[in-house]
Each structure stands twice: as structure tokens, then as C-alpha cells.
Backbone bond lengths (Angstrom), bond angles and torsions (degrees), N, CA, C in turn:
res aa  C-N    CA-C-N  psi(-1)  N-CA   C-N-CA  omega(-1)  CA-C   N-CA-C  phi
1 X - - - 1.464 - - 1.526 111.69 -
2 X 1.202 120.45 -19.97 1.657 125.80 -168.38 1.704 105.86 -77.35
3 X 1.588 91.15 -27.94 1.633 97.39 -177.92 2.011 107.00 -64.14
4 X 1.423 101.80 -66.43 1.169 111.76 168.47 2.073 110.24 -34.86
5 X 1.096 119.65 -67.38 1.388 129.96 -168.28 1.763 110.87 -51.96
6 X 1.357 109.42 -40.42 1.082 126.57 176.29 1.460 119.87 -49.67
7 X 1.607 105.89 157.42 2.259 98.17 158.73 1.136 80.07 -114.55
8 X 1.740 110.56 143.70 1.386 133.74 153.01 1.322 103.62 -124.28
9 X 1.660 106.03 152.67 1.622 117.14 -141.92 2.135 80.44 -96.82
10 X 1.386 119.93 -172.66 0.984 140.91 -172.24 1.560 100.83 -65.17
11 X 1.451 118.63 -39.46 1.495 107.85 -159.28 1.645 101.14 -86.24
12 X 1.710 99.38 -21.56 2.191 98.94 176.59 1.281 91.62 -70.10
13 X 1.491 137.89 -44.73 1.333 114.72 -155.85 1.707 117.91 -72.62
14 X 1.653 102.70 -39.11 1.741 103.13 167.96 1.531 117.93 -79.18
15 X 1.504 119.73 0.89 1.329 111.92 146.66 1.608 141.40 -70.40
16 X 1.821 99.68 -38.84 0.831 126.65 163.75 1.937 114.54 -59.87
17 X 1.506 123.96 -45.79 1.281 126.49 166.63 1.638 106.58 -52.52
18 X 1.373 119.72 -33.72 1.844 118.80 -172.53 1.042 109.47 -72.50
19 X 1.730 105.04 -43.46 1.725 93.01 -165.33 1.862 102.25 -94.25
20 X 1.213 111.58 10.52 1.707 104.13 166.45 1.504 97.99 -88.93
21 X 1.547 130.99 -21.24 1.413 133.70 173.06 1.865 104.76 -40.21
22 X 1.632 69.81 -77.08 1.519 95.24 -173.92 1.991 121.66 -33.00
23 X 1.268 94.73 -72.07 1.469 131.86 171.50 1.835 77.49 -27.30
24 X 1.381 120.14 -106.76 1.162 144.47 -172.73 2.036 108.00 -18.63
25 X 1.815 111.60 -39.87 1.627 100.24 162.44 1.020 124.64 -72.04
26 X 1.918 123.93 -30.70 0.904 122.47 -165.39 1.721 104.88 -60.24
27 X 1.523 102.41 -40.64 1.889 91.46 -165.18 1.142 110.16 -92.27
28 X 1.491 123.00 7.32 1.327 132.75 168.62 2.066 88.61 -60.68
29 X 1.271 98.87 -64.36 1.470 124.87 -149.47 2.005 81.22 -45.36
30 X 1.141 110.04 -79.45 1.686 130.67 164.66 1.794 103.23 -3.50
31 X 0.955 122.72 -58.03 1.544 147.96 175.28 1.479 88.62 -47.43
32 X 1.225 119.42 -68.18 1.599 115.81 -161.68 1.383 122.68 -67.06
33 X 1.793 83.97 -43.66 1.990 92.38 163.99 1.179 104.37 -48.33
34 X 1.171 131.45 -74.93 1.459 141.61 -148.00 1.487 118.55 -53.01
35 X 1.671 116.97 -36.00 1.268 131.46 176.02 1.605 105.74 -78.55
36 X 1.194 122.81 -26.39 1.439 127.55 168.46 1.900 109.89 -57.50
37 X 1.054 116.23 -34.44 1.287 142.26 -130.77 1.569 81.06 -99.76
38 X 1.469 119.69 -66.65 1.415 150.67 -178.34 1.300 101.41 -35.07
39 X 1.576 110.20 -65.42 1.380 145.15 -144.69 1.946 95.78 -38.33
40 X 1.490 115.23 -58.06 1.470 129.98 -164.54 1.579 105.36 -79.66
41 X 1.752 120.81 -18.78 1.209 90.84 -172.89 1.520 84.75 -107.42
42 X 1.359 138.35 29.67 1.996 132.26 166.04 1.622 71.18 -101.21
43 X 0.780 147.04 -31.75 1.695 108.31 -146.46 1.861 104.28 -93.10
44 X 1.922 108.54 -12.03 1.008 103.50 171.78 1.449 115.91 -103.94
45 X 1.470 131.97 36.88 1.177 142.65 -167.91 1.609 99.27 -139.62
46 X 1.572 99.20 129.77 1.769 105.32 166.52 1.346 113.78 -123.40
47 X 1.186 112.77 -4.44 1.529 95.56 145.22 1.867 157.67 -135.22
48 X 1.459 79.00 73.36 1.325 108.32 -168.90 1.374 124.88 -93.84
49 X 1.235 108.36 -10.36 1.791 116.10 174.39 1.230 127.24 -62.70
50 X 1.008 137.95 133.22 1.292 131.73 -176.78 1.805 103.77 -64.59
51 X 0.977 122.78 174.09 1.252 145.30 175.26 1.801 118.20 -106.63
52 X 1.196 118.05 103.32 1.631 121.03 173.55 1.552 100.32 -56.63
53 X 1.436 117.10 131.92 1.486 119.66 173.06 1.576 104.63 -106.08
54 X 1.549 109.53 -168.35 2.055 106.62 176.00 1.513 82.86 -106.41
55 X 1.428 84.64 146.81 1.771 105.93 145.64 1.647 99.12 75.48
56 X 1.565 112.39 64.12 1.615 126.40 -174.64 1.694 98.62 33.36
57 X 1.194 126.21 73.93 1.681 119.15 166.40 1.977 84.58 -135.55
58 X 1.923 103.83 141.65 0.916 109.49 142.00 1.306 133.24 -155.22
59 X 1.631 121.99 168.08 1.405 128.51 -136.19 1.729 92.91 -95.99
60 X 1.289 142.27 117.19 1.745 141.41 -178.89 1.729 80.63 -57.54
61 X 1.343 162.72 -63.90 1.278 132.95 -142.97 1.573 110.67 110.44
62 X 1.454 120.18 -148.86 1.539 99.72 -176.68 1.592 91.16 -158.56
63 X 1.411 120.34 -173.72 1.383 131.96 -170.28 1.831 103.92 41.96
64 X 0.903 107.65 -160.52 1.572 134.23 -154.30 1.980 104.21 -67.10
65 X 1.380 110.94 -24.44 1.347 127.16 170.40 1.825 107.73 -82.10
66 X 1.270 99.20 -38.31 1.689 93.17 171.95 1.691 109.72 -67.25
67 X 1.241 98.68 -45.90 1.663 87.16 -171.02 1.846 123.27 -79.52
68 X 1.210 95.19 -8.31 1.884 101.36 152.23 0.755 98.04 -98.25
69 X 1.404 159.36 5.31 1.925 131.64 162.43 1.902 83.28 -80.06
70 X 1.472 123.46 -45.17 1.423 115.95 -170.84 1.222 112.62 -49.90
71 X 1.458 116.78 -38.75 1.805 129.27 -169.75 1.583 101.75 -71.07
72 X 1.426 104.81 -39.29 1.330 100.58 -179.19 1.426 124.56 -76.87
73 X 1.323 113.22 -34.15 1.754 114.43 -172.01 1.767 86.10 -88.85
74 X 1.098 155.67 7.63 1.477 157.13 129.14 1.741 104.67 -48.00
75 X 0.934 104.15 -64.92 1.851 115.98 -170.50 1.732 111.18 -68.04
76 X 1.106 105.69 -20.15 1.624 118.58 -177.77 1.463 105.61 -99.26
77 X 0.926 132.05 -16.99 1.728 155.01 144.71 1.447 112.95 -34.49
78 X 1.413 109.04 -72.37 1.266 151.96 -160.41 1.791 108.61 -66.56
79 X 1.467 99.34 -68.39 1.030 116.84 177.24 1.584 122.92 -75.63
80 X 1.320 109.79 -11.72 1.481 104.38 162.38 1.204 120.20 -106.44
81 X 1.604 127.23 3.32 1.659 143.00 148.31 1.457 108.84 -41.90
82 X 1.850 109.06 -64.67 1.475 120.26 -152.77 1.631 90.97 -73.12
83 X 1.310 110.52 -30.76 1.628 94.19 -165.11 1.248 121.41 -74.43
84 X 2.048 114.36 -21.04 1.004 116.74 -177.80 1.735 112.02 -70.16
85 X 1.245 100.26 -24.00 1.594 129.77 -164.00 1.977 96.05 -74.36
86 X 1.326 111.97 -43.92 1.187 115.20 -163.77 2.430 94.70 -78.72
87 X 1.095 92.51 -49.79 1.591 123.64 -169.89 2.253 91.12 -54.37
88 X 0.906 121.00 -34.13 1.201 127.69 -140.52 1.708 96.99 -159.15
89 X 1.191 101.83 67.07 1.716 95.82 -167.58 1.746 109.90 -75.09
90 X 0.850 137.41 -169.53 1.674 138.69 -173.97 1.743 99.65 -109.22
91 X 1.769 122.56 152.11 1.226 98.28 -156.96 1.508 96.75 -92.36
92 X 1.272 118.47 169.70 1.621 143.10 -168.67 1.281 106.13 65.96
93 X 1.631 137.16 27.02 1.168 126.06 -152.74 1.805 94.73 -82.22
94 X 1.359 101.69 139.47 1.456 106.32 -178.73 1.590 128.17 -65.55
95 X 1.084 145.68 138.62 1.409 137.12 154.66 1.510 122.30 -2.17
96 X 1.591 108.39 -71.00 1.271 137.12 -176.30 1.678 98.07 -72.42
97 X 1.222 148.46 -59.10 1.020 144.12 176.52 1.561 110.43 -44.98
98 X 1.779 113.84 -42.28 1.498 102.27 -172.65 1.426 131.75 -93.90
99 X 1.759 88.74 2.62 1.947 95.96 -177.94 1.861 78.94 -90.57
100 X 1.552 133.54 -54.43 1.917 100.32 179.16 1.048 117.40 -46.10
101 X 1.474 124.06 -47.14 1.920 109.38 -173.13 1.183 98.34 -55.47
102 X 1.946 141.01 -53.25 0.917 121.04 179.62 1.514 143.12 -60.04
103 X 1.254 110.99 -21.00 1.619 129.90 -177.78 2.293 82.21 -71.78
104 X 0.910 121.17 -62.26 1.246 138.65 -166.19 1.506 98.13 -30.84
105 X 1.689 90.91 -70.68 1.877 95.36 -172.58 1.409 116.41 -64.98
106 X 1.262 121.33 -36.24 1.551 115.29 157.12 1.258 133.93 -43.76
107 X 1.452 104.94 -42.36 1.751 105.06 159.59 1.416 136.29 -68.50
108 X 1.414 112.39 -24.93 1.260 153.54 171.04 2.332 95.97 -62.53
109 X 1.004 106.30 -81.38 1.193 110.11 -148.91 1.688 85.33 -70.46
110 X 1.397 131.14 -25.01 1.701 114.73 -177.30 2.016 96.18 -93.80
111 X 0.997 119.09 -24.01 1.557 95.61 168.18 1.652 106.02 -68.14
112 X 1.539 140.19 -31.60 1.378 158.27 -178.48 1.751 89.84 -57.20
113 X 1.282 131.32 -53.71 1.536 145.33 -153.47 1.629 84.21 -80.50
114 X 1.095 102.70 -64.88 1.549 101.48 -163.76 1.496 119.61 -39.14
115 X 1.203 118.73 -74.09 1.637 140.09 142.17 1.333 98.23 4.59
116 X 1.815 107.63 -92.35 1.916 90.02 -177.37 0.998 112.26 -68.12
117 X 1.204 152.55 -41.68 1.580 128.26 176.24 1.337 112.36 -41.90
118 X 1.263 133.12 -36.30 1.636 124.87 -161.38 1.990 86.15 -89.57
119 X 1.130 102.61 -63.19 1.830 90.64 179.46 1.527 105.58 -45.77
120 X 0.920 120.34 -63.60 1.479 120.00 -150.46 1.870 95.65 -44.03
121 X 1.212 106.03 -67.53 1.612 121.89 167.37 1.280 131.21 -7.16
122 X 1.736 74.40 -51.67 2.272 98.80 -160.18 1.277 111.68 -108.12
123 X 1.644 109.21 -11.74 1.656 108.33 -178.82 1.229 90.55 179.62
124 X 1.362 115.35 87.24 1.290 112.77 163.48 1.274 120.73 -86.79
125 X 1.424 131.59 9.84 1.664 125.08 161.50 1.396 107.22 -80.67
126 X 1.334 116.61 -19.15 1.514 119.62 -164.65 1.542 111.48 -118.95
127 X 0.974 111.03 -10.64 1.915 99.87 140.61 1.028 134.28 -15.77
128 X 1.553 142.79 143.39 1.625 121.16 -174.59 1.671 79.15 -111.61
129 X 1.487 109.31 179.77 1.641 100.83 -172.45 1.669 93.50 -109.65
130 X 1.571 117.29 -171.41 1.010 122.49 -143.25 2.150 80.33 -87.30
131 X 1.511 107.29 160.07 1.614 102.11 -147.78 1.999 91.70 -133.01
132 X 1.329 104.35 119.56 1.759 119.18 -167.13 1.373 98.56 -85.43
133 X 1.286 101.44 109.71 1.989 136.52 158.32 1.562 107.53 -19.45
134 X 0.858 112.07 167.99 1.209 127.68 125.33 1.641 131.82 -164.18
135 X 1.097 111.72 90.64 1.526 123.71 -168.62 1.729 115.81 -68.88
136 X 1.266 112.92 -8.00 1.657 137.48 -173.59 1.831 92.62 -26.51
137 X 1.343 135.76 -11.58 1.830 127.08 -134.81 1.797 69.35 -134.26
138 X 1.365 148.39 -32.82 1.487 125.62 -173.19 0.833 105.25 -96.23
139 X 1.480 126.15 160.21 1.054 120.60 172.80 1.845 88.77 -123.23
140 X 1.123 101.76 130.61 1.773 117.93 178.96 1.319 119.56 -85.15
141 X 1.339 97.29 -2.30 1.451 90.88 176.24 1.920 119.24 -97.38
142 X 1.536 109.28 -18.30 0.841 129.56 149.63 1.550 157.01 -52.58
143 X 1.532 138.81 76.86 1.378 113.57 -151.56 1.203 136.22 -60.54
144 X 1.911 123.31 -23.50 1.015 142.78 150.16 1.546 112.70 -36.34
145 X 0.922 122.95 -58.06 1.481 128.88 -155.01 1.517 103.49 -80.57
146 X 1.451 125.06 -29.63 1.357 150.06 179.35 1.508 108.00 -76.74
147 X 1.286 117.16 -59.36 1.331 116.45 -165.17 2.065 114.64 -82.19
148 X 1.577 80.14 -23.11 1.933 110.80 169.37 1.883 86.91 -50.27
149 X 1.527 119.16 -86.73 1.367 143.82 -171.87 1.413 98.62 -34.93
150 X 1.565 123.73 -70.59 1.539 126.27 -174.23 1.471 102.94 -49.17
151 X 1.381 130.28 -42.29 1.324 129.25 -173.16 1.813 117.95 -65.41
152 X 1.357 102.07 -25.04 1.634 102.69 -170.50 1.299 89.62 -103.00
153 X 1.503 148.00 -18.53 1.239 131.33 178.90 1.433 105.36 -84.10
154 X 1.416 125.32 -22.41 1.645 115.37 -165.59 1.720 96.47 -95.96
155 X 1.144 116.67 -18.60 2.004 111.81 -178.29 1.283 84.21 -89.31
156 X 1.845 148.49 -30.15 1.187 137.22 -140.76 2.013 85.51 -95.29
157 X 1.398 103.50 -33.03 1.475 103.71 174.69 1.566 126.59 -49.96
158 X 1.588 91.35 -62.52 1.435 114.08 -171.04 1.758 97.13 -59.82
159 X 1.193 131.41 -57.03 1.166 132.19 -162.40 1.744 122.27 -59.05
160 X 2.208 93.09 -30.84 1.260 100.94 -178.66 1.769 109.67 -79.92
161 X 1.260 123.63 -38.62 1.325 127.77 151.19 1.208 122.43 -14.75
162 X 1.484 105.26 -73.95 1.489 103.01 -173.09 1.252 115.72 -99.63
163 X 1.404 127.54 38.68 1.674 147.77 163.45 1.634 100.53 -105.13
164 X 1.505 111.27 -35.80 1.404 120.11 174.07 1.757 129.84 -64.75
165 X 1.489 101.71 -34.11 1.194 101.27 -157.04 1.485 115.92 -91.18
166 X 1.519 112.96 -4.53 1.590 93.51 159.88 1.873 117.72 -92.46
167 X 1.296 100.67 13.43 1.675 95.50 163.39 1.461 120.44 -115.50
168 X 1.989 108.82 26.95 1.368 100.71 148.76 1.174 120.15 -83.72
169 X 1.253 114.54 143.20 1.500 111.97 160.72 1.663 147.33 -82.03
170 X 1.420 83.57 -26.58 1.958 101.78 -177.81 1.492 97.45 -99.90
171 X 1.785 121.22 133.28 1.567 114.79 -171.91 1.296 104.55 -67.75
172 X 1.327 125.77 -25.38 1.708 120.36 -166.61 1.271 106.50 -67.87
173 X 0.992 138.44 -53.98 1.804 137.46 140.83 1.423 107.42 9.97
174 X 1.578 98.24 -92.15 1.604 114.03 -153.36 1.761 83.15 -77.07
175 X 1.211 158.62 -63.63 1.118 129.38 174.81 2.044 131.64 -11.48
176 X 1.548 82.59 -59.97 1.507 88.39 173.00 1.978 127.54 -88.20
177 X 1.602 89.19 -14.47 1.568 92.92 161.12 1.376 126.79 -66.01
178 X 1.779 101.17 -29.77 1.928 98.89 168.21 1.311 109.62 -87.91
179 X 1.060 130.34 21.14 1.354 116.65 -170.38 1.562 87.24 -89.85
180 X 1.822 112.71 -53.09 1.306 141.58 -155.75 1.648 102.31 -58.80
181 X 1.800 102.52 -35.11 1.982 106.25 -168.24 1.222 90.86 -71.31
182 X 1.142 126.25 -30.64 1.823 121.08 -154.23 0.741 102.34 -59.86
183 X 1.748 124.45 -71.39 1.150 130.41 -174.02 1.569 124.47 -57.68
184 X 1.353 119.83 -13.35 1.563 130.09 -172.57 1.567 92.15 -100.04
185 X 1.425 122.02 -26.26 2.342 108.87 157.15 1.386 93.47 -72.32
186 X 1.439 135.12 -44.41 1.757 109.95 -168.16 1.769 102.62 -60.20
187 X 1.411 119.02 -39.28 1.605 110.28 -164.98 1.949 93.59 -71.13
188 X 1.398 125.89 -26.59 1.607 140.56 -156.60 1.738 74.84 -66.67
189 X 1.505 122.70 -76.30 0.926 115.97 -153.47 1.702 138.20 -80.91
190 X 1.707 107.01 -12.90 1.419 122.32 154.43 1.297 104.82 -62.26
191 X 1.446 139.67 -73.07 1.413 130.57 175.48 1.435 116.92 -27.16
192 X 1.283 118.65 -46.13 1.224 110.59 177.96 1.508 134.52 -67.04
193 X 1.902 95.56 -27.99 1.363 105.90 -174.88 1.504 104.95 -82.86
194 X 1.123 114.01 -21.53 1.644 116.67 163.61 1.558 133.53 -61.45
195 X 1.402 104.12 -21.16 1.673 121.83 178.80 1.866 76.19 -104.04
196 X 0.919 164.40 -140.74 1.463 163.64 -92.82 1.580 103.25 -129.88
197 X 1.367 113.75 99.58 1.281 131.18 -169.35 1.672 105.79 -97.44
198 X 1.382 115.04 125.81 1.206 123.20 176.22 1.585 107.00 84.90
199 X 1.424 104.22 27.24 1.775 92.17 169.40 1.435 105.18 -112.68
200 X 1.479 117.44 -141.30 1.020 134.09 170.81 1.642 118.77 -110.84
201 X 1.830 116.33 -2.17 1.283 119.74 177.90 1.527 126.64 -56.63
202 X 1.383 92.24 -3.73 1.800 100.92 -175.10 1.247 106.76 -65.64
203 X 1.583 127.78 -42.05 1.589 137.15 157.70 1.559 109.90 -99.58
204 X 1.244 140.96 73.65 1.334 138.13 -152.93 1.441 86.34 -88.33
205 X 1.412 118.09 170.33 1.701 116.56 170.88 1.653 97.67 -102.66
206 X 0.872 141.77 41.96 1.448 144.69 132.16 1.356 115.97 -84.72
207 X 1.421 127.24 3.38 1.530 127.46 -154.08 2.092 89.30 -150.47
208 X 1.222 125.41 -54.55 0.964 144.41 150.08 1.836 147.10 -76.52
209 X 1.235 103.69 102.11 1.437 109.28 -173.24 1.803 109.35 -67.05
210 X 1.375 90.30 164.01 1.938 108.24 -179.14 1.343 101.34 -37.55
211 X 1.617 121.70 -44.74 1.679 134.36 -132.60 1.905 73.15 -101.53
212 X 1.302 142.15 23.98 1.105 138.25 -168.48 1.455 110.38 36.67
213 X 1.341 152.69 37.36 1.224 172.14 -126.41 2.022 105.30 -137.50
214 X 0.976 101.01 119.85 1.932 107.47 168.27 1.346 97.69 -67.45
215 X 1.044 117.48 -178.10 1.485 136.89 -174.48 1.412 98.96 -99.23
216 X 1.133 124.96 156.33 1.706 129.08 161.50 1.880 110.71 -132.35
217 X 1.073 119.67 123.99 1.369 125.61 -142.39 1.417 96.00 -128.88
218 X 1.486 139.61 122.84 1.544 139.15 171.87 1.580 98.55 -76.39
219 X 1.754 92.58 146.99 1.315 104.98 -173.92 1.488 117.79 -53.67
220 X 1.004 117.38 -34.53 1.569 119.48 160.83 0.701 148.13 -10.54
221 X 1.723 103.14 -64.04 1.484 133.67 -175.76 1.447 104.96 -84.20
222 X 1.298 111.79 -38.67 1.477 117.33 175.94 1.845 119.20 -79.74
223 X 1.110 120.11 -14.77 1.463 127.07 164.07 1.323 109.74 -84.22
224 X 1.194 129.00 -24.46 1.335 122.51 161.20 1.634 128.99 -91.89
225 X 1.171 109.77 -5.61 1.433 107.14 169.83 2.025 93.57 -107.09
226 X 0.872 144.58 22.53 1.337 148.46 166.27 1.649 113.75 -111.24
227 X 1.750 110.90 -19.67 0.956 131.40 -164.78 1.965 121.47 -71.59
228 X 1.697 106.89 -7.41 1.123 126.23 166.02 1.486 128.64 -89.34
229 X 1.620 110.42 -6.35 1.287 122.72 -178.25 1.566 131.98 -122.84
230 X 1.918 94.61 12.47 1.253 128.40 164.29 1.322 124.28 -104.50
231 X 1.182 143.62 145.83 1.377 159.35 154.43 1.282 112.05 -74.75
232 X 1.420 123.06 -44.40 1.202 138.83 177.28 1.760 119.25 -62.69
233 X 1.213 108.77 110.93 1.822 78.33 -179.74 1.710 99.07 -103.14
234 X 2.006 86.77 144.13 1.514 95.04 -169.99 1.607 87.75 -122.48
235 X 1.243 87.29 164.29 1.754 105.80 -174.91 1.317 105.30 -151.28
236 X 1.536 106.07 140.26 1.645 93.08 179.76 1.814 92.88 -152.40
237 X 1.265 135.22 43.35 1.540 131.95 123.41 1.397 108.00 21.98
238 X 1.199 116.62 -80.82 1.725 127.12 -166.66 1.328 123.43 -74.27
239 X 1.400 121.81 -9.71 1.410 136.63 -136.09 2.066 86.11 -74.72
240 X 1.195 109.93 135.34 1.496 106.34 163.19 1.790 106.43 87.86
241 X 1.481 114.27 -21.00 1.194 126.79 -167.57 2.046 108.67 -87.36
């Protein structure tokens, strides 16, 4: 927040533009490792494809490829929220409020990149394809209604993450899947401090247990409460299996 609060002169801000450059190849680069990584354990798995459903619905697939098609049709969610949010901002939206939504969707749309790059790579028959919104329930012009939406997609993140991660199987995965939750509790908990500033809602105990513990949520539960802001119907039965 100090960054935001602060004045930085012309040369912090195009430093600051380099090293979000930078920042942004490196996990591109990460993406490529990772699908390399992938590459040997899709080629010894047959059943990992997703399943074509009727009537635009599709199935994420199963083992370690289902649960990144899950990360991904999560991140493709996500990332086409912030952009509408960034594209169409809410009115009086503050300075400081719109460089986080923006820092947000940038993180948002390269964890979204990552995902297909590592599928595309590691199994490109079993990719899910790119998956149609439907935001029709926010209204964007609103900050309540916006920051309401940002709030249930970033706990709906964090929760689906760590509901996910004991049904990866390969560690390079779940290595880079916590890298991905961390940062989706830092966006959980700025959103929050933006709807109730100066409390304790940033870790609320609706989001956080006694044992100070996140929630961990089966894909299930979390495809169906995400399941109003898709067009697409996704199903994932197999996911982890």
C-alpha cells in the first residue's frame, strides 16, 4: 500500500513499468518449464481428456491435466472479470483503487497465460477451450456490486486452490500451484480491505479457521458456486481422479 500512497518521480514509475516487464517473462518463461515438465507424465496417461458435453458444456478431464484445465477455466473467469472491471471502471473509482484492480488483472490474465501455455504444450487434445462469461448479475458501474464480485471470486480462488492441491500428483504442479494461491490471498485480502478498511476482514473467520487455516473447498463445490457466471457449462466429476 505505501507504493500506491506514495509520489514516485518519472524514473520509479518507468522502472516500476520494466520490472512488471520483466517479472511478467520470467513466469511466462516458468509456463514453458512447467509444460516441459508435464509433457512425460500426459504422454503416460490415457485418461486425461476432457470429455465434449451437448449444448456448449465441457468436462476438465481427470488426473493432473483435469485439475489445470480446473485452474485454468478458474483463471479465465477471473481474468475476464478484472478486465471488464479495468475496461469499464465503477463510477468515482479512485486512483489508488484502480492501479490494485489493475495490478490484479495483470496477475490474473498471466496466471490465465500460464495454464494454456503449460496445457497447450503438455496436452494439447485435452485443453478445455477458451470458456463464455457471463457477468449479466454485476453491475460495473457500481463499486459495491464490483468489489461484492472481486470478493467472492478471490476467496472462491484461494479456497479452490487449496481444495485442489492434495489431488495433484506431480510436485512441480503443486509447487507452482502455491506459488499461484499466495498471491490470489494477497488479491483475497486487498479486496477485502477495500470493502471494510481498517478491520480485521482482510482474514475474516468466514474465510479463516480458529487453527488460523484457509478453507480448502472440492472442485465441486466451487464449480457450482462459479457456475452462475458462466455460459459455458463445465463439469469436472473426474478432476484429480
Amino acid at each position: 500500500m505505501e507504493r500506491i500512497a506514495g509520489t514516485n518521480t518519472n524514473s520509479d514509475n518507468e522502472g516500476q513499468k520494466l520490472s512488471s516487464k520483466v517479472d511478467r517473462r520470467s513466469f511466462l518463461m516458468s509456463a514453458g518449464i512447467a509444460a516441459s515438465v508435464g509433457a512425460a507424465m500426459v504422454a503416460c496417461t490415457k485418461d486425461h481428456e476432457p470429455t465434449p458435453g451437448a449444448g456448449g458444456s465441457v468436462d476438465l478431464g481427470s488426473g493432473d491435466v483435469g485439475v489445470l484445465n480446473y485452474a485454468y477455466a478458474l483463471e479465465q473467469l477471473e481474468a475476464a472479470f478484472y478486465t471488464q472491471v479495468i475496461a469499464t471502471p465503477y463510477d468515482s473509482i479512485s486512483e489508488a483503487e484502480r492501479t490494485i484492480l489493475t495490478d490484479i488483472r495483470d496477475h490474473e490474465i498471466i496466471h490465465r497465460d500460464f495454464f494454456k501455455a503449460a496445457l497447450t504444450a503438455a496436452a494439447p487434445t485435452a485443453i478445455i477451450p477458451a470458456l463464455e462469461v457471463d457477468f449479466s448479475s454485476i453491475n460495473f458501474k457500481n463499486r459495491d456490486s464490483v468489489l461484492g464480485a472481486a470478493k467472492l471470486f478471490e476467496d472462491t480462488g484461494v479456497a479452490a486452490y487449496n481444495g485442489a492441491g492434495n489431488l495433484i500428483k506431480t510436485a512441480d504442479y503443486l509447487v507452482l500451484a502455491g506459488k499461484i494461491v499466495s498471491v490470489e490471498a494477497r488479491h483475497a485480502s486487498v479486496i477485502r480491505d477495500l470493502l471494510k478498511q481498517n478491520t480485521a476482514d482482510f482474514a475474516g473467520d468466514d474465510v479463516v479457521d480458529n487453527d488460523g487455516l484457509d478453507k480448502a473447498i472440492d472442485p465441486a463445490v466451487i464449480l457450482a458456486a462459479v457456475k452462475p457466471f458462466l455460459k459455458t457449462n463445465v463439469t469436472g466429476a473426474n478432476v484429480g481422479k
